[in-house]
N, C-alpha and C positions, 0 to 999 in steps of 0.2 A: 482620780482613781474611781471607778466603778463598783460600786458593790452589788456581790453577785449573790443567789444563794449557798452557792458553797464558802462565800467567804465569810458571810454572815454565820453558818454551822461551824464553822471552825471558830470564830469568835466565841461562839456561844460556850465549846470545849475549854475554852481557858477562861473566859470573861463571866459566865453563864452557867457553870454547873450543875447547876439542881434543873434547867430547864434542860442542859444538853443527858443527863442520863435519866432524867424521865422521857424522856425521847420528843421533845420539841422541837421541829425541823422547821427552815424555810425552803419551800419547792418551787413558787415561782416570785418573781418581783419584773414589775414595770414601772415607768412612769407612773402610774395610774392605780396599777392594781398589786396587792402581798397577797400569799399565800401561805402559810403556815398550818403545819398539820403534828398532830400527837396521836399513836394509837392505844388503846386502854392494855396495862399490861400489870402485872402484878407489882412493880415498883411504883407506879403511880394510884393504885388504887386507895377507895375508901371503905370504911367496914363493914360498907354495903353493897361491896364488890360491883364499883362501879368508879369512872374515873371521877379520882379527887378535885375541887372545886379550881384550887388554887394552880394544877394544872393546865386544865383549862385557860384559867387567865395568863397564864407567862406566855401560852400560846398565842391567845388572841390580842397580846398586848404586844406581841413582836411584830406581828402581824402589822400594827398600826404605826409603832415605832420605827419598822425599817423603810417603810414608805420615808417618814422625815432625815432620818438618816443617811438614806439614799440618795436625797436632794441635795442636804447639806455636803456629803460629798464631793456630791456630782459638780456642784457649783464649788465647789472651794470657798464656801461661806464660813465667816468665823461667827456660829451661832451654836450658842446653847439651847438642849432643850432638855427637859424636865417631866416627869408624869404628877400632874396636882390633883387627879381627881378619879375616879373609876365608877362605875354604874353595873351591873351585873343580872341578867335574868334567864334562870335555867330553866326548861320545857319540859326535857324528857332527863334519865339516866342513861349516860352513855356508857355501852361496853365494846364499840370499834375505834374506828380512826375516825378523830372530826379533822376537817379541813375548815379552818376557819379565814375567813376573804375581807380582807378591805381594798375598799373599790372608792379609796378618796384621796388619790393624790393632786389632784384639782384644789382642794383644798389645801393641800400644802403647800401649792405652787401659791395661793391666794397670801395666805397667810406671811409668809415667806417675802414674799412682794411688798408688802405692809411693814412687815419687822423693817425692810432694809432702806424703806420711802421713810418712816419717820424717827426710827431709831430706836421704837417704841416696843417694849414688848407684846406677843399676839400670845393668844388659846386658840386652839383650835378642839371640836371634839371631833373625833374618831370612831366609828362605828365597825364591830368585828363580827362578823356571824359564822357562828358554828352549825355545819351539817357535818350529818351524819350519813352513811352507807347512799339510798336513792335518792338525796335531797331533804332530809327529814331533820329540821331544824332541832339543836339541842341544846345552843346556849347562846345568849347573845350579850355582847360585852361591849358601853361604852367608854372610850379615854378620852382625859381633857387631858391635852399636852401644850405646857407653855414651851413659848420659842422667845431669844432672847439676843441679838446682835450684843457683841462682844467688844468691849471696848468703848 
């Protein structure tokens, strides 16, 4: 089975709520590349009327998440995986839509390949960057995701 963006949105509606109604979306998914985006709205805000930090992160953490997800689907692999670690640095205040991108499925193909040669568990880090409006960086967000063959 495939996972597309709208099945991952719907996921989020039952699985995911505090991401699915501050409005955390996935818009595109490949092989390779997630796309996830949130725009600043009054339920997500912070005191300083800009979007809240943690936000940000559900966003850019789906973003890196459904890449592995995707795979482990895709493959019919019986693997767990886990978030063990987070990294975070904010540039600017954001008050649009960030579109936050990871561009590392390569690395989960690597990883992934490794868990299943030696039966060992992998990390992998994950790199999520948040732009804003013309390009204009606003948060950038690293995960360490353990991967875990089952059984």
């Amino acid at each position: 089975m495939k996972i597309s963006p709208s099945r991952l949105n719907t996921i989020l509606m039952f699985k995911l709520p505090a991401a699915y109604f501050t409005g955390v979306r996935v818009i595109y998914l490949d092989s390779e590349r997630c796309v996830a985006t949130v725009r600043y709205r009054w339920i997500n805000q912070n005191p300083f009327k800009s979007m809240y930090w943690a936000v940000q992160g559900m966003a850019a953490e789906l973003a890196t998440g459904a890449l592995i997800m995707s795979k482990i689907k895709q493959g019919k692999l019986d693997i767990s995986m886990l978030l063990v670690g987070n990294k975070a640095t904010f540039f600017k205040r954001s008050r649009g839509r960030i579109k936050f991108t990871c561009n590392e499925g390569s690395l989960v193909d690597q990883a992934i390949a490794n868990a299943m040669k030696t039966g060992e568990g992998e990390t992998i880090k994950m790199n999520a960057v948040g732009m804003e409006g013309e390009g204009i960086e606003v948060s950038n967000f690293t995960f360490e995701w353990a991967i875990k063959v089952r059984g």
